[in-house]
Every structure is written in structure tokens, then in C-alpha cells.
VEXTI-137825 format. One record per residue: residue number from 1; residue in one letter; x, y, z of N, C-alpha, C in turn. Coordinates in Angstrom, 1 decimal, padded with zeros to 4 digits. Each point is the difference from the previous one (the first is absolute). Layout:
<atoms>
[atom NUM, a, [X, Y, Z], [X, Y, Z], [X, Y, Z]] ...
</atoms>
This chain:
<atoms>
[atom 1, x, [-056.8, 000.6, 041.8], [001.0, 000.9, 000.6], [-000.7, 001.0, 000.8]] [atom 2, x, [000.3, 000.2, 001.1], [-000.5, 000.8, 001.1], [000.8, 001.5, -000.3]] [atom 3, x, [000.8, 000.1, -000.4], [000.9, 001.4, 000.3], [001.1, 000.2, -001.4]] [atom 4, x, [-000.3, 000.7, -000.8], [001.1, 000.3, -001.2], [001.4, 000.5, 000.8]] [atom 5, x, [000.1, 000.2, 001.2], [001.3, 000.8, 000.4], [000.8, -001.3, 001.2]] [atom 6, x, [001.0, -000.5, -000.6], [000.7, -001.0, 001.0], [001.7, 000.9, 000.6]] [atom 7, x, [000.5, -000.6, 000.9], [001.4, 000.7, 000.6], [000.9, -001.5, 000.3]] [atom 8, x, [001.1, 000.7, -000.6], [001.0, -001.6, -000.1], [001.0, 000.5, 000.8]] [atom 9, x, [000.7, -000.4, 001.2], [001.1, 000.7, 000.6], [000.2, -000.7, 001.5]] [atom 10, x, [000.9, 000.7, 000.7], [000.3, -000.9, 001.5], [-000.8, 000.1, 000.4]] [atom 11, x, [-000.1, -000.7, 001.5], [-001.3, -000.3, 001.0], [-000.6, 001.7, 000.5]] [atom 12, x, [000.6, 000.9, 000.2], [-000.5, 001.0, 000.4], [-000.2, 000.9, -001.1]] [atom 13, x, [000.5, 000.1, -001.1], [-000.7, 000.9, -001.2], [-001.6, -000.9, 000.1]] [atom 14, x, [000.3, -001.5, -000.5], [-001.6, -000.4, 000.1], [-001.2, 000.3, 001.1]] [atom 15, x, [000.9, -000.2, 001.3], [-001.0, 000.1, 000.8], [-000.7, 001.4, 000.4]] [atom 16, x, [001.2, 001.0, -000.6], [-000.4, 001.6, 000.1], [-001.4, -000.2, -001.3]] [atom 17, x, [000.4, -000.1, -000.9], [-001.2, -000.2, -000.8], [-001.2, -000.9, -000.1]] [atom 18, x, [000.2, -000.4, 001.2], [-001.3, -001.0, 000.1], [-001.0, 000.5, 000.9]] [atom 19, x, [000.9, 001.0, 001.0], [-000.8, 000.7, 001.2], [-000.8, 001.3, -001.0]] [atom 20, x, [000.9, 000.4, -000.9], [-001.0, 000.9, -000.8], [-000.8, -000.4, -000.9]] [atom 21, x, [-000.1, -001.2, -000.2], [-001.4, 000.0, -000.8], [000.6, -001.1, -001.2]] [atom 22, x, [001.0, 000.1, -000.4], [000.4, -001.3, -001.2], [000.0, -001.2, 000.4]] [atom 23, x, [-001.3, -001.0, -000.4], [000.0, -000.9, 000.0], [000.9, -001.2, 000.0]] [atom 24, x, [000.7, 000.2, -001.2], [000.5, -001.0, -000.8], [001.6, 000.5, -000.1]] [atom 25, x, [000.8, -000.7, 001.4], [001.3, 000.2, 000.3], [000.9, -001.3, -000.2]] [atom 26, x, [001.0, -000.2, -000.2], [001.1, -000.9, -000.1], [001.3, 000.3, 000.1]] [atom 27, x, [000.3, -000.6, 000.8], [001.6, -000.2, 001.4], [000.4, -000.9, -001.5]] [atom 28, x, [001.3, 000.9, 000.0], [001.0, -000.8, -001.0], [001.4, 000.4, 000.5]] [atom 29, x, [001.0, -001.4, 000.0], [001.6, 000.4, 000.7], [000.9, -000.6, -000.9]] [atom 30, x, [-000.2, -000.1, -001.3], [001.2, 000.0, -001.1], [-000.8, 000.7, -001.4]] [atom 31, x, [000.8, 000.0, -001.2], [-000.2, 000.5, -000.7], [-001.1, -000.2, -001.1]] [atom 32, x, [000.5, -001.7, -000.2], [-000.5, -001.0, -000.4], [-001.5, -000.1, 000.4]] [atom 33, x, [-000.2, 000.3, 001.6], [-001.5, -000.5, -000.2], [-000.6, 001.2, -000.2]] [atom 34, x, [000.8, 001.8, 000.1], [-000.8, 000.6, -000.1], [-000.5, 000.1, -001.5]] [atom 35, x, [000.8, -000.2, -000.8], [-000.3, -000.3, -001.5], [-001.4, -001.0, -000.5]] [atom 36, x, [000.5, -001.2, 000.8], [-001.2, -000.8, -000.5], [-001.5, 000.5, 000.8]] [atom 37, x, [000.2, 000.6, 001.4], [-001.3, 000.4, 000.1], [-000.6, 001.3, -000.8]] [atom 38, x, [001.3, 001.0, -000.2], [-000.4, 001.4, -000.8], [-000.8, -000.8, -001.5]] [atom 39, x, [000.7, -001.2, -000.7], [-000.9, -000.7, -001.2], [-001.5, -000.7, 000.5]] [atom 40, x, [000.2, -000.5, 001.1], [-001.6, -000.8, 000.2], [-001.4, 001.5, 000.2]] [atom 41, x, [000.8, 001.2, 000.3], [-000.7, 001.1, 000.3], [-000.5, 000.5, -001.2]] [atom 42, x, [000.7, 000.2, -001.4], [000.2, 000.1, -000.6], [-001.0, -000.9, -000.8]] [atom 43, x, [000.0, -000.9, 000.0], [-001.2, -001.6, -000.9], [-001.2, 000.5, 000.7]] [atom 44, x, [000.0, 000.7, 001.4], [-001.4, -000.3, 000.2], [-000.5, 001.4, -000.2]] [atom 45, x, [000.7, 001.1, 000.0], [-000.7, 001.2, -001.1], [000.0, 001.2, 001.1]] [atom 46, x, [001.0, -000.1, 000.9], [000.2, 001.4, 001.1], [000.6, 001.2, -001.0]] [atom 47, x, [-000.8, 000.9, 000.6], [000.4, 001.3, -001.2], [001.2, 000.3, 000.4]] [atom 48, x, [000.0, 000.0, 001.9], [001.2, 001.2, 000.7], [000.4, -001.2, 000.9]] [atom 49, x, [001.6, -000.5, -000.4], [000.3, -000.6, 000.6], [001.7, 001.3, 001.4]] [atom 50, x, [-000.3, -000.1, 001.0], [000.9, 000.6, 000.6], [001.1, -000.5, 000.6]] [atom 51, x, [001.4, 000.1, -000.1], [001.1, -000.7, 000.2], [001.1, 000.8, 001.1]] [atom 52, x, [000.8, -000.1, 000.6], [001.0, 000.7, 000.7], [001.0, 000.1, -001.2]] [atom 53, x, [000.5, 001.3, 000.5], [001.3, 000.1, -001.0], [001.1, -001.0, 000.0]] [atom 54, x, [000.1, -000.6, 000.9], [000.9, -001.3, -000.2], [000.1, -000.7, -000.5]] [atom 55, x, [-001.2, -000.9, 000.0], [-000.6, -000.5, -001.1], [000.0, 000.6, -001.7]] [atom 56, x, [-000.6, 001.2, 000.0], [000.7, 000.7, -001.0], [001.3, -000.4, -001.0]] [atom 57, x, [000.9, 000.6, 000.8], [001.1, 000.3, -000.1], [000.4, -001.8, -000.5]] [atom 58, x, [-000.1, -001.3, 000.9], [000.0, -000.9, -000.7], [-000.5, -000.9, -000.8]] [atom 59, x, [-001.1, 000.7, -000.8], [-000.7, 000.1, -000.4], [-000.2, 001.2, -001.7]] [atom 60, x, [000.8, 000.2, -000.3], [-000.1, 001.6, -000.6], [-000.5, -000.9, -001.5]] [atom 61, x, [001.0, -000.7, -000.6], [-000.3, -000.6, -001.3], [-001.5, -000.6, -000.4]] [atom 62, x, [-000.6, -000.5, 001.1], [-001.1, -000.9, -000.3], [-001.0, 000.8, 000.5]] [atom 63, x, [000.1, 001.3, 000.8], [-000.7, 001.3, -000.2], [-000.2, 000.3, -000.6]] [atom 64, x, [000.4, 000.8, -000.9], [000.3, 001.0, -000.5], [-000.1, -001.4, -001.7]] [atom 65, x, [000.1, -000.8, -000.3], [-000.5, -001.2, -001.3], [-001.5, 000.0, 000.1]] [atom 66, x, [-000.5, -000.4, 001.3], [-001.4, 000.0, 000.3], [-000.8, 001.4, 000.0]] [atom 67, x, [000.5, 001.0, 000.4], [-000.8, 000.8, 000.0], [000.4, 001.3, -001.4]] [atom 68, x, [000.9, -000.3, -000.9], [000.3, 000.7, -001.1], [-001.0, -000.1, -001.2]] [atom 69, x, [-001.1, -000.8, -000.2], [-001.1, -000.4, -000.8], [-000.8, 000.5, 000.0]] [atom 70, x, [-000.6, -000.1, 001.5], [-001.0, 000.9, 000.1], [-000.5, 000.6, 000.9]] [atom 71, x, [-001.0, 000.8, 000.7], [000.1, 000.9, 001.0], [-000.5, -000.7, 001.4]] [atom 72, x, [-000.7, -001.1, -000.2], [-000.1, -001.2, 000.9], [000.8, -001.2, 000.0]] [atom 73, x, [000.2, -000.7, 001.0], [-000.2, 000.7, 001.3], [000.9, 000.8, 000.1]] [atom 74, x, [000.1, 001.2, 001.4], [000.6, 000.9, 000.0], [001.0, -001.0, 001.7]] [atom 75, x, [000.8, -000.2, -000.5], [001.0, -000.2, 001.5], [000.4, 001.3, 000.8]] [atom 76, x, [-000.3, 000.2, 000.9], [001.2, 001.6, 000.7], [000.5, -001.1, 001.1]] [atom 77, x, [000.8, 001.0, 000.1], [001.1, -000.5, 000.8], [000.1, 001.1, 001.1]] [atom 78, x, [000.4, -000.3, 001.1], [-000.1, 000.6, 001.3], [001.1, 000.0, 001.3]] [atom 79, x, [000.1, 001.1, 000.2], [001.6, -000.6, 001.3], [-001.0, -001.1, 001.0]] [atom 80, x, [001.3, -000.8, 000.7], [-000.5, -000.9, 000.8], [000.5, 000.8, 001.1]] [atom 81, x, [000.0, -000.8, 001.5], [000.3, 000.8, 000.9], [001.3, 000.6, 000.4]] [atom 82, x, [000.9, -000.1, -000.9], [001.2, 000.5, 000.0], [000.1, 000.8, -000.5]] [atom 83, x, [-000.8, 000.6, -000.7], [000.2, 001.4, -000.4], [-000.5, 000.0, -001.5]] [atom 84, x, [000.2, 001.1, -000.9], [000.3, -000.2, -001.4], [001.5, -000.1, -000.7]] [atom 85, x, [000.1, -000.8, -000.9], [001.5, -000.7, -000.5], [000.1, 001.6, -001.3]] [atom 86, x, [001.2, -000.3, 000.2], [000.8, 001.2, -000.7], [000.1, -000.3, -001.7]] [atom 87, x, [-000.1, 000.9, -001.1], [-000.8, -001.2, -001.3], [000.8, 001.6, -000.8]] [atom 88, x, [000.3, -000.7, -001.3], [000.3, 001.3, -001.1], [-001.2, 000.2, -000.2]] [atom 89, x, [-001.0, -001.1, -000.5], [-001.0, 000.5, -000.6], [-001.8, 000.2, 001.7]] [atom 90, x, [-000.9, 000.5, -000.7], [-001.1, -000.5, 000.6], [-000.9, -000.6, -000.8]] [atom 91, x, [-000.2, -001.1, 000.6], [-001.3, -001.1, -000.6], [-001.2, 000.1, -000.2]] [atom 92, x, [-000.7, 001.1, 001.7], [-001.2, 000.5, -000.3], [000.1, 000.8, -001.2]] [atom 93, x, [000.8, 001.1, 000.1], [000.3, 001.1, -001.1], [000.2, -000.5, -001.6]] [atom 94, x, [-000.1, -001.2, -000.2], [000.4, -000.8, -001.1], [-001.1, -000.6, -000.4]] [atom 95, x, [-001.0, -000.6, 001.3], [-001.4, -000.3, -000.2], [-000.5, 001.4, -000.4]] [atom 96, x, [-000.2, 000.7, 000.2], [-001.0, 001.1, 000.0], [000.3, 000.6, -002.0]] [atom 97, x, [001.4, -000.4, 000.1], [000.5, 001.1, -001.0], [-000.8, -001.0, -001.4]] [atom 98, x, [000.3, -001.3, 000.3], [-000.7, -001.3, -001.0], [-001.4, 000.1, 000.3]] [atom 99, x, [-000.8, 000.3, 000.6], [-001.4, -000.3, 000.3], [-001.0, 001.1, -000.6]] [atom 100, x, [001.1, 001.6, 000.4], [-001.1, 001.1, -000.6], [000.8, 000.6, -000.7]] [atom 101, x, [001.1, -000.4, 000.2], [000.4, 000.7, -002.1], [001.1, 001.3, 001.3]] [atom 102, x, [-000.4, 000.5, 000.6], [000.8, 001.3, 000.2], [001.4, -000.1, 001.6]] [atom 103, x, [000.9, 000.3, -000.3], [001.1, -000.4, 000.8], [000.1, 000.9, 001.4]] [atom 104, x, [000.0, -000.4, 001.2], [-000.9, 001.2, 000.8], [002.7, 000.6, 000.4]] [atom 105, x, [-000.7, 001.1, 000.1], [001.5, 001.0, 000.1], [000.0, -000.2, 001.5]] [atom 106, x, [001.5, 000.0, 000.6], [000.4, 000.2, 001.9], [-000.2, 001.3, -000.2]] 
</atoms>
């Protein structure tokens, strides 16, 4: 494995992250494949896998099952180019609060 850090999302989140330096990108356009690729990422041992909030969002269960064990891999999630999606909760803020124990305050 060349790079612990992969990016799963539309053609332009990927390709934004490929111009910066992330190797290891995948164009995904239903749910379904972004799942089965988020698991093959997952078998091959990426610590930080990075997702668009959309994906997220349909996505939340099998997040949040996979990453409730243990502190790898760490999924964040990220607005795509439409902005950031409107949410009760925050995910990062949910990672952070499970990872080092302390819940960061707005």
C-alpha cells in the first residue's frame, strides 16, 4: 500500500484531492458502490478514509457501525462542492469527541 490516506466521492472532490497530493482516489455515483469501495479500503488497512457529506449522510448507519469499535479507520466527511449540508448533529465533532475523549464546545 503506497498511501494510508484514500478519498471516496464525485469526480471533482477526487480530482481536487488528487491535485493535492492524495494518491489513492475513487469516483463513486451510487450508494452501493460507495459502500463496497469504503469496505475494500477498509480490508486493505487505510487509517483515513475521506468521504463527501453526501455520501455521509447516505451512509450514516454503516459509518458510524464501522467506525464505533475503534478509533481506525477514522472516515471524515467533507462538504462536496455544493456547500456544507445542514445536520442536527456534527460528525467531525463526534469523531473528535470518540477519539480523544473530550467534546470540543461552539
Amino acid at each position: 500500500m503506497s498511501s494510508n490516506i484514500a478519498v471516496v466521492g464525485d469526480r471533482d472532490t477526487v480530482t481536487g484531492f488528487r491535485l493535492g497530493g492524495v494518491r489513492e482516489g475513487y469516483i463513486v455515483e451510487t450508494p452501493d458502490e460507495a459502500e463496497e469501495t469504503i469496505r475494500n479500503l477498509i480490508g486493505e488497512g487505510f487509517s483515513i478514509i475521506i468521504v463527501t457529506e453526501k455520501i455521509g449522510d447516505e451512509l450514516r448507519e454503516f459509518i458510524e457501525e464501522t467506525t464505533s469499535s475503534s478509533a481506525l479507520p477514522m472516515i471524515i466527511e467533507i462538504p462536496d462542492k455544493t456547500g456544507p449540508s445542514e445536520r442536527e448533529t456534527d460528525p467531525l465533532r463526534d469523531l473528535i469527541k470518540r477519539v480523544i475523549g473530550v467534546e470540543m464546545v461552539k
